[in-house]
LUMFINU-563207 format. One record per residue: residue in one letter; x, y, z of N, C-alpha, C, CB in turn. Coordinates in Angstrom, 2 decimals, m for minus. Glycine has a CB too. Example, Ala and Ser with C-alpha at 12.3 -4.5 7.8 and 13.67 -1.06 7.14 Angstrom:
<nodes>
+------+---------+---------+---------+---------+---------+---------+---------+---------+---------+---------+---------+---------+
| rest |      nX |      nY |      nZ |     caX |     caY |     caZ |      cX |      cY |      cZ |     cbX |     cbY |     cbZ |
+------+---------+---------+---------+---------+---------+---------+---------+---------+---------+---------+---------+---------+
|    A |   13.19 |   m5.69 |    7.80 |   12.30 |   m4.50 |    7.80 |   13.20 |   m3.30 |    7.80 |   11.31 |   m4.47 |    9.05 |
|    S |   12.85 |   m2.25 |    7.08 |   13.67 |   m1.06 |    7.14 |   12.90 |    0.03 |    7.87 |   14.08 |   m0.60 |    5.72 |
+------+---------+---------+---------+---------+---------+---------+---------+---------+---------+---------+---------+---------+
</nodes>
This chain:
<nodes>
+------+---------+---------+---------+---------+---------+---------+---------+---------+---------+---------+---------+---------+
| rest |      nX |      nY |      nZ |     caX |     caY |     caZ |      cX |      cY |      cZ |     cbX |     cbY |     cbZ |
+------+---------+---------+---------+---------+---------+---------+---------+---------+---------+---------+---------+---------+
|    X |   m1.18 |   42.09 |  147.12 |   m0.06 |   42.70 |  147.80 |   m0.19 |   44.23 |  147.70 |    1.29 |   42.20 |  147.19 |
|    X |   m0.12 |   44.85 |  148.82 |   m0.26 |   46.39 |  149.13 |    0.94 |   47.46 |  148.58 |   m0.30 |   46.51 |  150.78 |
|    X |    0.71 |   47.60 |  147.60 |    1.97 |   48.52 |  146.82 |    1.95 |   49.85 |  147.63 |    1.66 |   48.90 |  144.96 |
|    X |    3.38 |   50.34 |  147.59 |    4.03 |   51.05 |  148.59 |    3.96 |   52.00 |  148.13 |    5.19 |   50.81 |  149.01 |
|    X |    2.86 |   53.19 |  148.12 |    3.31 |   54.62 |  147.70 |    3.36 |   56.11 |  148.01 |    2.92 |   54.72 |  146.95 |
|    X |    4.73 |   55.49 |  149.11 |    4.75 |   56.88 |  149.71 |    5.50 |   58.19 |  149.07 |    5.33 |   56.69 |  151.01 |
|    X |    6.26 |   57.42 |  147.65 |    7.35 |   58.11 |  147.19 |    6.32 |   59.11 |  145.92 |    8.77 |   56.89 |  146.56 |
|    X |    5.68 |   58.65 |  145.74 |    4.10 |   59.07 |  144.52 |    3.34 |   59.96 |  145.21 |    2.81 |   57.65 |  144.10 |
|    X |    2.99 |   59.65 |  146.84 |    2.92 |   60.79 |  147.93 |    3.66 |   62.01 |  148.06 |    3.17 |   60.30 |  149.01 |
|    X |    4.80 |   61.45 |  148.64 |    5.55 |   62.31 |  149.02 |    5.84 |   63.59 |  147.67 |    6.77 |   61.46 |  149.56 |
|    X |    6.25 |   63.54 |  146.45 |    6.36 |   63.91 |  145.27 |    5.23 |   64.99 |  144.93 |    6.39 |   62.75 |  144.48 |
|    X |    3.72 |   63.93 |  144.75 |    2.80 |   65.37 |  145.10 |    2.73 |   66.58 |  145.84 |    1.94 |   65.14 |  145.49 |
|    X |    3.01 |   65.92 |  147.04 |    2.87 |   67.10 |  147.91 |    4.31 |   68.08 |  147.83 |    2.57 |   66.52 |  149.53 |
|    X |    5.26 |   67.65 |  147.68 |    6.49 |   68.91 |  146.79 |    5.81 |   69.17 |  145.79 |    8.15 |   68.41 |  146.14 |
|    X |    5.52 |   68.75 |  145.03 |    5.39 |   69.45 |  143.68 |    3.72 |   70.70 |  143.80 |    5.18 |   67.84 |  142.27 |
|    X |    2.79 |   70.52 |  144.84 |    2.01 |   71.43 |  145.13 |    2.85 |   72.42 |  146.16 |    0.72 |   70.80 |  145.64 |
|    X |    3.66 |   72.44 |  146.97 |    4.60 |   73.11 |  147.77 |    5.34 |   74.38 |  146.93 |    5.65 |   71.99 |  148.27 |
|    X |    5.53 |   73.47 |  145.91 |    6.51 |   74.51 |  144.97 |    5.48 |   75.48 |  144.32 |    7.48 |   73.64 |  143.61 |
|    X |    3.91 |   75.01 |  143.73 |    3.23 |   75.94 |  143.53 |    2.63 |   77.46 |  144.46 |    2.49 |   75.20 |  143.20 |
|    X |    3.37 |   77.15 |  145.15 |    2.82 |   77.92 |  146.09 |    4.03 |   79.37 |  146.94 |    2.26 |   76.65 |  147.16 |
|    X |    3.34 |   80.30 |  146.55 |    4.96 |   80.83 |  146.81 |    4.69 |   81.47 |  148.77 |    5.51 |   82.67 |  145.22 |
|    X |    5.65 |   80.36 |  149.28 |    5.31 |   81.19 |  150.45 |    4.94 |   79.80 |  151.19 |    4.01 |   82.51 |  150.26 |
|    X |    5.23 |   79.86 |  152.53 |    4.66 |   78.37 |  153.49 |    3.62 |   77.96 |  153.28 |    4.48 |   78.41 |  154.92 |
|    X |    3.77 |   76.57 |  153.42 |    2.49 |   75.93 |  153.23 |    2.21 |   75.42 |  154.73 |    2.53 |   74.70 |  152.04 |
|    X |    0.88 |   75.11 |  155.41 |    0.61 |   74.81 |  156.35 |    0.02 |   73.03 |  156.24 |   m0.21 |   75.95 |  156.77 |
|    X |    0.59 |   72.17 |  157.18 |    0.48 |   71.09 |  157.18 |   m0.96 |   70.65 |  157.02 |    1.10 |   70.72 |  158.13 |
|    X |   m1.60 |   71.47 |  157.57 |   m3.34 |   71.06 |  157.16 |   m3.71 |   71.90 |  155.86 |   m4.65 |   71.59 |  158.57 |
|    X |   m2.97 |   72.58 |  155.72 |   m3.75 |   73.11 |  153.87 |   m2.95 |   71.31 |  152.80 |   m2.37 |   75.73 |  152.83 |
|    X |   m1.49 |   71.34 |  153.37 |   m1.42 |   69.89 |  152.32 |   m2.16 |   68.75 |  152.48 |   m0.15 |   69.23 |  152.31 |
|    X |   m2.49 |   68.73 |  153.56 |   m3.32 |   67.29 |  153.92 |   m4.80 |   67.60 |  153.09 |   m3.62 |   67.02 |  155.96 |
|    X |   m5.57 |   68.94 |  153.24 |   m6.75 |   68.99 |  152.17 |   m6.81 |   69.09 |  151.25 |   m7.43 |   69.54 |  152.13 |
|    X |   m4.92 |   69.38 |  150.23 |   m4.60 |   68.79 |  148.96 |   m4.50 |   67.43 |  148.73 |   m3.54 |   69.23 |  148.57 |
|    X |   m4.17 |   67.06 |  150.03 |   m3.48 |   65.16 |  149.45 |   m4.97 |   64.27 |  150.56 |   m0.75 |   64.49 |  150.53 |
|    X |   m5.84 |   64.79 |  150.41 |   m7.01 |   64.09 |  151.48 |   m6.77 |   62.99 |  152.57 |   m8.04 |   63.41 |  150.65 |
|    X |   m5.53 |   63.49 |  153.65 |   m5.26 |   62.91 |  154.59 |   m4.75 |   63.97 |  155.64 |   m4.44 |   61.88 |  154.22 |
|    X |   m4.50 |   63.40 |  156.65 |   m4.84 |   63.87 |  157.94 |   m3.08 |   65.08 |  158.18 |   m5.13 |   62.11 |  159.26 |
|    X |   m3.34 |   65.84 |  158.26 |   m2.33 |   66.75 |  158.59 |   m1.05 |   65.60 |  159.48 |   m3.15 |   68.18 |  159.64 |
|    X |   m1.34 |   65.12 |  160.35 |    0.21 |   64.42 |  161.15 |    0.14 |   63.64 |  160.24 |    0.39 |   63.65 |  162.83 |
|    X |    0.19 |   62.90 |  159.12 |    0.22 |   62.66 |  158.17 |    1.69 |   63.34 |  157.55 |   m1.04 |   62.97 |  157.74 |
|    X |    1.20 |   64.55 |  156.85 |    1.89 |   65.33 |  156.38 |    3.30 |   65.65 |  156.82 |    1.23 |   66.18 |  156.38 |
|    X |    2.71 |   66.24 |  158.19 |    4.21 |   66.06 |  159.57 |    5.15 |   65.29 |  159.55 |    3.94 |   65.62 |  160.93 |
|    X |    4.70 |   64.19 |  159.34 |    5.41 |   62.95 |  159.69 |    6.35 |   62.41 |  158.24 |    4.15 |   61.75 |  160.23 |
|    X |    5.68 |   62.98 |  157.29 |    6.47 |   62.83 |  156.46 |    7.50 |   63.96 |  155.76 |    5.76 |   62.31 |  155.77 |
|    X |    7.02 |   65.32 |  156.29 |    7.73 |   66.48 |  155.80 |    8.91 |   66.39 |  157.15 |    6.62 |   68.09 |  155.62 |
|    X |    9.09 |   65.86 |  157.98 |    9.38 |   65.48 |  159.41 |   11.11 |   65.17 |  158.87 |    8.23 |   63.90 |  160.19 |
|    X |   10.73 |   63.75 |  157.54 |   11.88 |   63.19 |  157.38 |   12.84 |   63.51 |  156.18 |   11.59 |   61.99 |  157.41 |
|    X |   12.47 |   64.49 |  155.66 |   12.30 |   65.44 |  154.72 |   13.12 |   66.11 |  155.04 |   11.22 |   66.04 |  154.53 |
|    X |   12.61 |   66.72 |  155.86 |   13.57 |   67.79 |  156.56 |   14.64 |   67.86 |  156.76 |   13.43 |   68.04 |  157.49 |
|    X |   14.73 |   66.24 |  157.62 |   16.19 |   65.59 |  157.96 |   17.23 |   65.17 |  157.24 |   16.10 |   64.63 |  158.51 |
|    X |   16.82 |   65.63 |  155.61 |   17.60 |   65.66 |  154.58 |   17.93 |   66.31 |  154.01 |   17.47 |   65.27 |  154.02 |
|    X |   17.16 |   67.36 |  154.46 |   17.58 |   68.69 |  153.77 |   16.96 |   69.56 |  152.88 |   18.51 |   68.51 |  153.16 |
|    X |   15.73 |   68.70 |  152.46 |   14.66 |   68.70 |  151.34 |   13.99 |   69.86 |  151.30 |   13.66 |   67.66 |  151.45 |
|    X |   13.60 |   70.23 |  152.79 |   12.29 |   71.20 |  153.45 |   12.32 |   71.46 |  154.61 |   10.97 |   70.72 |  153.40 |
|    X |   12.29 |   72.44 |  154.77 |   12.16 |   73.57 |  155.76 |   10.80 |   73.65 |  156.24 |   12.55 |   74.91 |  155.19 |
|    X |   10.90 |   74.07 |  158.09 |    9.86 |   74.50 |  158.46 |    9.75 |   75.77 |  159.32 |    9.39 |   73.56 |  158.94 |
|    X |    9.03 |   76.79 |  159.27 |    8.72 |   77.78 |  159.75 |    7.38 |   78.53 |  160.73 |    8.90 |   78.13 |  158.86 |
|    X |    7.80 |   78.19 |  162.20 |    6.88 |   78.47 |  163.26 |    5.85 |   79.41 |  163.55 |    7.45 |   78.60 |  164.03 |
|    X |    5.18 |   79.65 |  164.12 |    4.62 |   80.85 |  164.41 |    3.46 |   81.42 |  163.37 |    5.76 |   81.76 |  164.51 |
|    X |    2.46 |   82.31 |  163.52 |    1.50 |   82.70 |  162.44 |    2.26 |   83.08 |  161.06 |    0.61 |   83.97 |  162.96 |
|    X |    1.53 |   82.52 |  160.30 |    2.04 |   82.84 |  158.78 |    3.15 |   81.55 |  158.56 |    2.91 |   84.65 |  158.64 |
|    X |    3.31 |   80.39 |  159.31 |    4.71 |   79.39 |  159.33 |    4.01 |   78.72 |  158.52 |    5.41 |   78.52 |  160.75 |
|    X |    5.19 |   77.36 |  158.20 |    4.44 |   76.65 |  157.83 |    5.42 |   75.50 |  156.82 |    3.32 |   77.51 |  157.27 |
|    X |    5.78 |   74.93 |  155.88 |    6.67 |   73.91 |  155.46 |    7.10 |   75.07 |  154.21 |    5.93 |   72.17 |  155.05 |
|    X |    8.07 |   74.80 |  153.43 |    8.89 |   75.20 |  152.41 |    9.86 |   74.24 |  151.82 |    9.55 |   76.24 |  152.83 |
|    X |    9.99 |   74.59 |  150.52 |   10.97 |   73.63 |  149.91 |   12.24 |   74.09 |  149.95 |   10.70 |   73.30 |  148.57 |
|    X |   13.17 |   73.53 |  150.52 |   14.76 |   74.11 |  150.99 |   15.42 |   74.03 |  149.92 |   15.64 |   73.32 |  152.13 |
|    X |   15.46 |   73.42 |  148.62 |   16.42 |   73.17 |  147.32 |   15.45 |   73.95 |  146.29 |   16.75 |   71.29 |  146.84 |
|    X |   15.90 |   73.61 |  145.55 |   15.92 |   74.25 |  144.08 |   15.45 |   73.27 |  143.43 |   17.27 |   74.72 |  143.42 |
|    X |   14.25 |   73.25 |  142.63 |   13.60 |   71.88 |  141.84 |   14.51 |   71.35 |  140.99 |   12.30 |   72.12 |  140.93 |
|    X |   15.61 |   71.90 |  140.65 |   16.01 |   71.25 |  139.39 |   17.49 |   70.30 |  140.09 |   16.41 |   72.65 |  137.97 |
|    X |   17.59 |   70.39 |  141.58 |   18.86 |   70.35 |  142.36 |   18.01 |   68.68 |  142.91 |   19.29 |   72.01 |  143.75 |
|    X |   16.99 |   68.71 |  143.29 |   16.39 |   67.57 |  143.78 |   15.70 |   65.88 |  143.15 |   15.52 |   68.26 |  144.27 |
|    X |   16.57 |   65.22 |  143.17 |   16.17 |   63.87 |  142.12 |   14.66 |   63.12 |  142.79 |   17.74 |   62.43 |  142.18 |
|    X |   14.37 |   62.59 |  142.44 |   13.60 |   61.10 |  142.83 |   14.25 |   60.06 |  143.94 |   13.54 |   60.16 |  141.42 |
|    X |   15.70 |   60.04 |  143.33 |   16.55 |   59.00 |  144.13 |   16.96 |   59.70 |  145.87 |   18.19 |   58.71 |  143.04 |
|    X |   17.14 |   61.42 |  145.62 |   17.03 |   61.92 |  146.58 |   15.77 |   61.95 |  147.36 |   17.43 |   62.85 |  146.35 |
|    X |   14.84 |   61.49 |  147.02 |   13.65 |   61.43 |  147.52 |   13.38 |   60.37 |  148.48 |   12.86 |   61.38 |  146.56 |
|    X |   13.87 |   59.32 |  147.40 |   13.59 |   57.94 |  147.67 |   14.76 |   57.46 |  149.02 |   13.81 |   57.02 |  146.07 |
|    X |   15.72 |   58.11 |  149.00 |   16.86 |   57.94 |  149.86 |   15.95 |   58.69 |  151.06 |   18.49 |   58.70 |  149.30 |
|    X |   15.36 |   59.79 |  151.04 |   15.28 |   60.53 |  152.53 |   14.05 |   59.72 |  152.98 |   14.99 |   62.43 |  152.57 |
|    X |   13.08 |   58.92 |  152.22 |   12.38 |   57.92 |  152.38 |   12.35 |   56.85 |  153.13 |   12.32 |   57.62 |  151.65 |
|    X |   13.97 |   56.75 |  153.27 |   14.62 |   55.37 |  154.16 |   14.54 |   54.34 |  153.00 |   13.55 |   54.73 |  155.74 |
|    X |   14.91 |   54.34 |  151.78 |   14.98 |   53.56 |  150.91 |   14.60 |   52.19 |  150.74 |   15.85 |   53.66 |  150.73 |
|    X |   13.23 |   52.59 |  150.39 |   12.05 |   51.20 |  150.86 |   12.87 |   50.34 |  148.91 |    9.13 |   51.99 |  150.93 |
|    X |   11.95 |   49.07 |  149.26 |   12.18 |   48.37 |  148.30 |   11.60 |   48.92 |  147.59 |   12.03 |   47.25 |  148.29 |
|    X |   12.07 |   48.73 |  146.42 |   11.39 |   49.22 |  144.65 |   10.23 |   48.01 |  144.00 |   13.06 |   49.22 |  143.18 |
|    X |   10.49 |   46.89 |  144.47 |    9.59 |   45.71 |  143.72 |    8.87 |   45.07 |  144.63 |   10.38 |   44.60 |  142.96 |
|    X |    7.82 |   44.61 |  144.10 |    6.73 |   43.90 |  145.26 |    7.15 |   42.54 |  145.42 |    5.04 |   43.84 |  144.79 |
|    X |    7.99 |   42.00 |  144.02 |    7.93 |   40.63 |  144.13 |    8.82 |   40.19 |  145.14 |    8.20 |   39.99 |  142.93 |
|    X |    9.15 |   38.92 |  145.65 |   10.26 |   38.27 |  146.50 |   10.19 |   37.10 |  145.87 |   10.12 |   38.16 |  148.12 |
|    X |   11.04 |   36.34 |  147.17 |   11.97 |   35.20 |  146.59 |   10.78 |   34.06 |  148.10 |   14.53 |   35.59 |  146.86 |
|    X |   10.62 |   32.94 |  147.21 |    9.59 |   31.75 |  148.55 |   10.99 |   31.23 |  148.77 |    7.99 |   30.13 |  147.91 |
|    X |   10.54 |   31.38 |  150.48 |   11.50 |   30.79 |  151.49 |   11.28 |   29.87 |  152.25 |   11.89 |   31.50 |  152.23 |
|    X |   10.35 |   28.59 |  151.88 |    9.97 |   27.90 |  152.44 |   10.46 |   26.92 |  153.03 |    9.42 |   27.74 |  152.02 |
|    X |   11.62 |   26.36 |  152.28 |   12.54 |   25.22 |  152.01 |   14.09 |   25.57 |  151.22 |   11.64 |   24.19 |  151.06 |
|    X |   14.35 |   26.62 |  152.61 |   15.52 |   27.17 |  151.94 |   16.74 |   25.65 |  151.57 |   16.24 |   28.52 |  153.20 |
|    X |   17.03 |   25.04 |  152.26 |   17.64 |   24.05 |  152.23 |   17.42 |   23.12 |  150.63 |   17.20 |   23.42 |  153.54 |
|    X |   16.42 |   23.40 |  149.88 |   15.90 |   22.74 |  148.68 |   16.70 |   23.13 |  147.29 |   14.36 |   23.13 |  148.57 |
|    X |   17.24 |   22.49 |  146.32 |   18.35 |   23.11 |  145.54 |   17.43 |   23.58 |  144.39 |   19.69 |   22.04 |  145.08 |
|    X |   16.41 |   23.29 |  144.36 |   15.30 |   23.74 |  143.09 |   15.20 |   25.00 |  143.92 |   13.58 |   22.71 |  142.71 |
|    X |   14.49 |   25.34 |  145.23 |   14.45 |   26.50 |  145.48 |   15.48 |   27.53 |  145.55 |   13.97 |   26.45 |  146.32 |
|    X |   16.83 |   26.82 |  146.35 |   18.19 |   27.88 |  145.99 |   18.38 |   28.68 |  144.70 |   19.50 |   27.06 |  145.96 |
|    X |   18.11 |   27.73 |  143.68 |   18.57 |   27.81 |  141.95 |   17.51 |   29.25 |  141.14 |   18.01 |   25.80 |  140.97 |
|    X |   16.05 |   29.03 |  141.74 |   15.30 |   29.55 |  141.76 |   15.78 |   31.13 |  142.27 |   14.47 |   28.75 |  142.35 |
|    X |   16.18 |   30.93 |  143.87 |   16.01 |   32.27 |  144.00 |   17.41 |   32.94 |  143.66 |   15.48 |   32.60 |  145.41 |
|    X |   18.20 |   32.60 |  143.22 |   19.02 |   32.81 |  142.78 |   19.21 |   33.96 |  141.28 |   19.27 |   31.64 |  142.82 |
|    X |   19.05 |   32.96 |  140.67 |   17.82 |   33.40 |  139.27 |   17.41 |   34.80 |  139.60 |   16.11 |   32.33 |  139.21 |
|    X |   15.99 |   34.61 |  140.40 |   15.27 |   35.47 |  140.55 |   16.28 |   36.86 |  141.38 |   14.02 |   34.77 |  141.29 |
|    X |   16.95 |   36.96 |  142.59 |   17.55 |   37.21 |  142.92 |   18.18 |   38.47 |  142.07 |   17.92 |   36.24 |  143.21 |
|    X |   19.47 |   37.97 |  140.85 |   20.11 |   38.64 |  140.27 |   18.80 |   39.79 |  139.48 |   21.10 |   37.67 |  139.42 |
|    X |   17.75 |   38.81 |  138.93 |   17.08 |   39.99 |  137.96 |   16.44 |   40.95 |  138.64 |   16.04 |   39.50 |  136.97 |
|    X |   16.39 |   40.73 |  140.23 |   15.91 |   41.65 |  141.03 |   16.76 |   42.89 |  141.45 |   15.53 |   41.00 |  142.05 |
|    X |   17.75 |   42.15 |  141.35 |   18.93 |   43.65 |  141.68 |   19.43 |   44.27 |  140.34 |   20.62 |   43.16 |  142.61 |
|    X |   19.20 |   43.38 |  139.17 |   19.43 |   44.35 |  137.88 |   18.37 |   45.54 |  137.88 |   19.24 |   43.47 |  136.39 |
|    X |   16.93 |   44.87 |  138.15 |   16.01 |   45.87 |  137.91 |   15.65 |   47.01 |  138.96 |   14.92 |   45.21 |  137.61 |
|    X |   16.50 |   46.50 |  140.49 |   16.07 |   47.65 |  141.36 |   17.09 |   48.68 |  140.74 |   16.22 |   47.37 |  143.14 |
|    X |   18.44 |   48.00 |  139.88 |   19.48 |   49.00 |  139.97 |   19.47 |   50.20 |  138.40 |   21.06 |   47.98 |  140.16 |
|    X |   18.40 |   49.28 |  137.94 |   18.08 |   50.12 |  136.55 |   17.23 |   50.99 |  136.97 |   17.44 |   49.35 |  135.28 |
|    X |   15.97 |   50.66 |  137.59 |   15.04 |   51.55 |  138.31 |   15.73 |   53.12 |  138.87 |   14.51 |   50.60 |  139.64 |
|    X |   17.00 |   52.43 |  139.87 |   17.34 |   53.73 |  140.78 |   18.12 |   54.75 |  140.15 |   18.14 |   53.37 |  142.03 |
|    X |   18.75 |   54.01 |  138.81 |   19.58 |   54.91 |  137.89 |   18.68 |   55.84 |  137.27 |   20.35 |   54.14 |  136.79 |
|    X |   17.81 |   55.31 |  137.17 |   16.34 |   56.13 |  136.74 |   15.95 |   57.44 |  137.06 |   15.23 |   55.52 |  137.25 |
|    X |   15.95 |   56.63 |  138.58 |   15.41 |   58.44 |  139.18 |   16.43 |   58.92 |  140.05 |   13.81 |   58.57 |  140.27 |
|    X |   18.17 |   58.84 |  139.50 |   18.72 |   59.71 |  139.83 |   18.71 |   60.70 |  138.68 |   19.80 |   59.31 |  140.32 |
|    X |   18.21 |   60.83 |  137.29 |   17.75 |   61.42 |  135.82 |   16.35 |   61.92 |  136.45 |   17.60 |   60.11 |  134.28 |
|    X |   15.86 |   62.18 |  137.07 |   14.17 |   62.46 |  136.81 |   14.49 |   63.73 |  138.62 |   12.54 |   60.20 |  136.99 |
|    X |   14.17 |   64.62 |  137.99 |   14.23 |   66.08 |  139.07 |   12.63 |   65.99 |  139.15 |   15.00 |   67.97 |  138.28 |
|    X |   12.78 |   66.76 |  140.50 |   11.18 |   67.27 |  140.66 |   10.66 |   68.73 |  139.65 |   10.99 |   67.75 |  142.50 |
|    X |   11.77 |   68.94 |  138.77 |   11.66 |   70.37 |  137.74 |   11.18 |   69.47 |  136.73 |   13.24 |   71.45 |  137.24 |
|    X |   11.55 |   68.62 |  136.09 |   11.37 |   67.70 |  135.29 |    9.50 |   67.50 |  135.38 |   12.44 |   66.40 |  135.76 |
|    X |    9.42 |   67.45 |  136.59 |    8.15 |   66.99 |  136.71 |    6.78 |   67.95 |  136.72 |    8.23 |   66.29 |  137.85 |
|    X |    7.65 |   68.93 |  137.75 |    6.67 |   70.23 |  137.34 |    6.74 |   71.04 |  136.20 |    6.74 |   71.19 |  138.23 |
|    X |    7.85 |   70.59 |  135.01 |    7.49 |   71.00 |  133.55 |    6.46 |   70.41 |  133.14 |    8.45 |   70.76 |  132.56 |
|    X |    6.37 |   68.93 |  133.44 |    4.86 |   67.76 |  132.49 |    3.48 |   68.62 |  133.31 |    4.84 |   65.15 |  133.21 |
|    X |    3.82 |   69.23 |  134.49 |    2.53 |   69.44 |  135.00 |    1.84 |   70.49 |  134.24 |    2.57 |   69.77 |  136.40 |
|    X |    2.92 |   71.77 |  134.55 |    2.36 |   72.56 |  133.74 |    1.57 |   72.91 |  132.09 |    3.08 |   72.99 |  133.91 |
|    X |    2.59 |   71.41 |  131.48 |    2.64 |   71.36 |  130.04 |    0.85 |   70.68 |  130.36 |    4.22 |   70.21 |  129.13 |
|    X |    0.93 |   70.26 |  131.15 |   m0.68 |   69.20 |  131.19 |   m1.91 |   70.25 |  131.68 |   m0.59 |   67.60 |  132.70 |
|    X |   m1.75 |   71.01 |  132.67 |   m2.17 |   72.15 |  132.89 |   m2.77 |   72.96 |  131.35 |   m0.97 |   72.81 |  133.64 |
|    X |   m1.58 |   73.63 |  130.87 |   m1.88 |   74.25 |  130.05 |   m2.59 |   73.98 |  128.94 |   m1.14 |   74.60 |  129.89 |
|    X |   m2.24 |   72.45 |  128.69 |   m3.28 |   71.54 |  127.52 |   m4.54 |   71.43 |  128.20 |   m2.74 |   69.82 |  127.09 |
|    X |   m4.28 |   71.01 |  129.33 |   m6.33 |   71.01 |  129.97 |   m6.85 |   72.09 |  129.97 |   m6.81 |   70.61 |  131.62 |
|    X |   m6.17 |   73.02 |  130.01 |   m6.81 |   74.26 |  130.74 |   m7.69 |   74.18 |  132.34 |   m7.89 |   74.79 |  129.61 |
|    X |   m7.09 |   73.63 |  132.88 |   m7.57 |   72.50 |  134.10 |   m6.60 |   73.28 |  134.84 |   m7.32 |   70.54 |  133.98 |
|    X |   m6.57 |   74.20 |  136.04 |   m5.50 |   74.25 |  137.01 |   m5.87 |   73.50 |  137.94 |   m5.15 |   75.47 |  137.52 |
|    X |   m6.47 |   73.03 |  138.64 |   m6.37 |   71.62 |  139.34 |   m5.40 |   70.78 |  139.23 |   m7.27 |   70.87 |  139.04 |
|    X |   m5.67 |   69.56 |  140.04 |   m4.35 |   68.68 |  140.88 |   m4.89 |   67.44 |  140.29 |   m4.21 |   68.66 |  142.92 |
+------+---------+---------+---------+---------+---------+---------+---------+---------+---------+---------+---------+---------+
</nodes>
């Protein structure tokens, strides 16, 4: 099963945005994140539409981060994302009519919404400042400025 990670995406590429003082251009992030500039677009696109990031036209334009790192969660992330599911697993629907399977997904069901709802409490606690503190702290232990 193809795990979903646009939110592990999306996150990098803010958190190199913020290194950077001054617009970033959709094809300089795409040769940070080794994918195709409309790529980038398309996701700084919906971003935008939240309020996240700014874009700026013309020579010298280019994307910006509109908040304040320490103002911006995960969950805000994950929300301007279109709030994909958090877990890979599901519930077999084969024989919905079957009371072993009802009982089953049932079961399964509740521990799925405990854990999407522990998850999301999660990263309404976890800022993108939060994150570019571990970077730097990792940075500075490698002595590695690289990504």
């Amino acid at each position: 099963m193809k795990r979903d990670s646009r939110l592990s995406g999306v996150l990098h590429v803010l958190l190199h945005m913020a290194e950077i003082d001054g617009p970033v251009t959709s094809d300089a992030l795409a040769g940070m994140m080794q994918t195709n500039p409309v790529v980038i677009r398309r996701i700084l696109a919906g971003l935008r539409k939240q309020g996240l990031v700014h874009s700026e036209k013309g020579h010298g334009g280019g994307w910006r981060l509109a908040k304040n790192l320490e103002t911006v969660t995960l969950y805000d992330i994950h929300i301007a994302l279109g709030s994909p599911g958090v877990l890979a697993l599901g519930h077999r629907t084969e024989a919905p009519g079957c009371l072993v399977e009802q009982a089953v997904n049932n079961a399964m069901g509740e521990a799925f919404d405990a854990a999407e709802a522990l998850l999301l409490s999660r990263f309404r606690e976890i800022t993108l400042a939060s994150l570019s503190r571990d970077f730097h702290q990792r940075m500075q232990h490698c002595g590695n400025p690289g990504h």
